[in-house]
N, C-alpha and C positions, 0 to 999 in steps of 0.2 A: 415388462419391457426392459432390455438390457441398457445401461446407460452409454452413452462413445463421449465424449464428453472433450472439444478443442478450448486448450490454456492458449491465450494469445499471447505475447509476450513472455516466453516462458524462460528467457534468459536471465530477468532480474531480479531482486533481490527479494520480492514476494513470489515469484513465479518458480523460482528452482524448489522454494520449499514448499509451496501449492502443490506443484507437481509430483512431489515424493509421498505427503500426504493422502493426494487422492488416490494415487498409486496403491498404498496401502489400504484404501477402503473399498477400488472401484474394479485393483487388479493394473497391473502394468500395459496392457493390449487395450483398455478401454479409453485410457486416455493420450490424446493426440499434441503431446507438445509442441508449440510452434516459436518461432521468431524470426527474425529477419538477419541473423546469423547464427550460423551452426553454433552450438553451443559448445563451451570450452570445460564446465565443471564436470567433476567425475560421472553426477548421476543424469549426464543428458542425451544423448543420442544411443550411447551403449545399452541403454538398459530398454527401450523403449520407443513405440514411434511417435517421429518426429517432422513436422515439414517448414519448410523455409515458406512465411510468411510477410508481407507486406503490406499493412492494415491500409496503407494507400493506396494503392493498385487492387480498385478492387475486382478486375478479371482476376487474378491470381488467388484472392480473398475466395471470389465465388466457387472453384476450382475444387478449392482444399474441402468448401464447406458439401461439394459434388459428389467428392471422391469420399467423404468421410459421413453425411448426413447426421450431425452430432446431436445430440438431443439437448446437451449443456454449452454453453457458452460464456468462459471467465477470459474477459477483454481486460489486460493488465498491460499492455504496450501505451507511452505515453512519456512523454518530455516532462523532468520534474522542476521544482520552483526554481532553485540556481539557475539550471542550465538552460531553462526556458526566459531568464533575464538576456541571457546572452545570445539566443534563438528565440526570439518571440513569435515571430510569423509563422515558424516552421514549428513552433512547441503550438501556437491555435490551429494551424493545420490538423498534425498529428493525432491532438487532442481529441478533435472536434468530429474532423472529418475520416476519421477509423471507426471511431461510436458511430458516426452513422450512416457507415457503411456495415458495421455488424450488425448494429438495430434493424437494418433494411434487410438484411439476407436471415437474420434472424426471424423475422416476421413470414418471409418466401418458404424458407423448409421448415416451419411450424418448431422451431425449435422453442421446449417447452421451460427452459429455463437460462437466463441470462445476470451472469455476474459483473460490475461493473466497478471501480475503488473511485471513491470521490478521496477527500479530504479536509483535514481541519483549515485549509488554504484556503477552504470558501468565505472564511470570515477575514472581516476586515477591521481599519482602523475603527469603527463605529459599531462594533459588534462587542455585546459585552464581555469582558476581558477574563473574567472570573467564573467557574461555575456553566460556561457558556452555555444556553438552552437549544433546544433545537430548532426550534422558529424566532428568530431574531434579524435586527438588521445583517444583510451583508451584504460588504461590501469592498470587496477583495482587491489588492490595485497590484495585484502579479498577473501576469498571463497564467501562469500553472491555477491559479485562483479564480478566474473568472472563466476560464475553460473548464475547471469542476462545477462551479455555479450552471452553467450553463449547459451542462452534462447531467446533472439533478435536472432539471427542468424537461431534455429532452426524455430522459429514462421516466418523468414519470407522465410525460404526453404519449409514450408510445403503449404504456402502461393503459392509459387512459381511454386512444383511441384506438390502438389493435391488439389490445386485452394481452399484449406483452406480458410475462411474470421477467420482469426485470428486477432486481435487488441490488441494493448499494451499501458501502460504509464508508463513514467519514473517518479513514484513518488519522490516527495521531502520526507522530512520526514514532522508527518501527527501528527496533535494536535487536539484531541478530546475530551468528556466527557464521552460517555456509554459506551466506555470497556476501557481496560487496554492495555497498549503498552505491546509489543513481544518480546523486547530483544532484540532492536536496537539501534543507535547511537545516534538516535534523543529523545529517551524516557525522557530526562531529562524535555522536553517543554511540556509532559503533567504529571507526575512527581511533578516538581515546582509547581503546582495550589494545587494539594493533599496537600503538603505539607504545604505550606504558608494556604491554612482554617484551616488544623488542628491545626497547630504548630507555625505559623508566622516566619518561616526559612528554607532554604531549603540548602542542601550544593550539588553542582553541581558540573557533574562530565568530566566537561568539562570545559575551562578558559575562562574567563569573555568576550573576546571579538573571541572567534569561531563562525566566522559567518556563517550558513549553511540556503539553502532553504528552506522554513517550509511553513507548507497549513494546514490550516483550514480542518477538517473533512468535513466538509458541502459542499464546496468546492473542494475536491476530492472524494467524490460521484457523485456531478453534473458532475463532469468529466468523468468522466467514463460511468455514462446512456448516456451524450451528445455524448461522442464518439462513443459508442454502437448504438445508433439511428440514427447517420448520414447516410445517402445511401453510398453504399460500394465503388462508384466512386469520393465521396469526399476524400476518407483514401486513401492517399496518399504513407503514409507511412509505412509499414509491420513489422519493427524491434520492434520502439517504440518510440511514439513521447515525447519531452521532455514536462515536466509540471514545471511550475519555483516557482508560490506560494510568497512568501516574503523572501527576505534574513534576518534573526533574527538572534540576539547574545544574550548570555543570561543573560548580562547587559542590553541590551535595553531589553527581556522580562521583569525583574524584575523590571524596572523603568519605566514599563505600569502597572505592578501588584502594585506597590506603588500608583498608585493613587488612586487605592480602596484600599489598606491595607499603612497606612502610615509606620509603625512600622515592615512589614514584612521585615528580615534581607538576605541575599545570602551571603553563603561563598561559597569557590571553593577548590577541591580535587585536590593534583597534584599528577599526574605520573599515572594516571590512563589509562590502554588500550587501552580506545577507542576514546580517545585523538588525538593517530597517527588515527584513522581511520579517524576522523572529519576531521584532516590536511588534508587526501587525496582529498578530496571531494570539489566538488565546492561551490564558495560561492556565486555566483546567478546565474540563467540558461534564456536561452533566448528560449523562447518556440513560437516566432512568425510561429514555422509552424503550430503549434494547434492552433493560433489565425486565421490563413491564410485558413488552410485546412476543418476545421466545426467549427470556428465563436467559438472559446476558449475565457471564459472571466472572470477574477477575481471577485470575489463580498467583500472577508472579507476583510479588513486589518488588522494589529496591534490592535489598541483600540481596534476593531470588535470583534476581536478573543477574547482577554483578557476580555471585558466586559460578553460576551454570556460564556465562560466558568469558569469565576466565580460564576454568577448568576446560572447559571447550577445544579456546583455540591454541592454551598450552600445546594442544597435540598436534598442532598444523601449521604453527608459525616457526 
């Protein structure tokens, strides 16, 4: 059977690059980009089809899923930790009530595989800090944090009681080059590259040694096809497996970006918001059940990253 395969949210900064990826594996025509505005980067409507989506409304939802009857289903539209401090009603809305209106019309046209990104913002201040495991207290005190908590629970009840193949991952926060971050905690790590080419200084809004899990764009694509293509009896796990990536601080970022830019400066903001969020969060995670259950396996590191995304955006800033 041939795959059709709707990205929901395919505007933001895991979705433009989902999109090119699958592109390349599944053929340009198979995959149905959506979101709730026409897309602006090079490789969105031009190259391929596309429909304006709104994961609330879901006559409109049901529609696309009519016109298209897709067999795959990567639900990426969603309010992040920042911006859902500042929108919280509207980021548990969104959240909440998009997954389960895809969960439900997913179930209606037998669609046999469904993608969904939790995050490391499931944990909270009571979650261990270190090494984090995958079954641990949590206790998440953001809206973007308890609307993934609570997102693992529904994905593995639909799993459970309408033999759903649902699949998740707990991203770390995510450093890339082709789009722009979302409005999340971690945006400063890709951020700091914009800055230091244009400007050779970047002031961070987070303090010199918050250390949070960080992954390579490249690296959390392959995560996600890998997971996606494993046979359904290796997925283990229904809530959402942890992804660990690198523990970075953004002293040690800046002191990889100095060795291509000697001169680039880092100052630091204090008292800023999302500050307590970073505190809550863990500061490395142990994802040996992704390593255990479909053969999960790092490729960037530190240098890696910082070399391939300076080189990068040299050519676009």
């Amino acid at each position: 059977m041939s795959e059709k395969i709707l990205v929901i949210g395919a505007n933001g900064q895991i979705g433009t690059e989902l999109v090119a990826a699958l592109r390349g594996v599944y053929g340009t025509d198979a995959i149905i980009a959506s979101d709730i505005k026409e897309p602006t980067y090079p490789s969105g409507k031009s190259i391929g089809p596309f429909e304006i989506v709104n994961v609330l409304d879901d006559e409109n939802l049901r529609n696309v899923f009519t016109k298209h009857q897709p067999t795959q289903v990567y639900l990426l539209a969603a309010i992040l930790s920042a911006i859902g401090e500042q929108k919280p009603k509207l980021a548990w809305d969104l959240n909440m009530t998009g997954l389960l209106h895809v969960l439900d019309l997913a179930v209606e046209f037998k669609v046999t595989k469904v993608f969904w990104p939790s995050s490391i913002a499931v944990f909270g201040p009571h979650s261990p800090q270190f090494n984090t495991p995958q079954y641990c207290v949590m206790d998440p005190n953001t809206v973007y944090g308890f609307s993934k908590l609570a997102g693992e629970r529904w994905c593995e009840y639909y799993f459970t009681k309408y033999g759903l193949d649902v699949r998740s991952l707990r991203y770390p926060g995510l450093i890339g080059w082709r789009a722009n971050p979302g409005g999340g905690t971690t945006d400063y790590a890709v951020q700091i590259f914009h800055e230091a080419l244009k400007n050779g200084k970047f002031e961070c809004f987070l303090s010199a040694n918050s250390a949070l899990p960080m992954m390579y764009m490249d690296d959390a694509i392959r995560a996600t096809l890998s997971l996606m293509d494993a046979p359904a009896d290796k997925i283990k796990i229904r809530s959402s497996y942890n992804l660990a990536g690198l523990s970075i601080t953004p002293a040690t970022l800046a002191t990889e970006i100095k060795k291509h830019l000697p001169a680039f400066y880092i100052s630091y903001t204090e008292q800023d918001p999302r500050q307590a969020i970073a505190d809550s969060w863990p500061k490395s995670i142990d994802d040996s059940a992704a390593q255990n259950d479909w053969a999960w396996k790092l490729q960037y590191d530190l240098p890696k990253i910082v070399e391939d995304m300076l080189t990068n955006l040299k050519g676009i800033i």
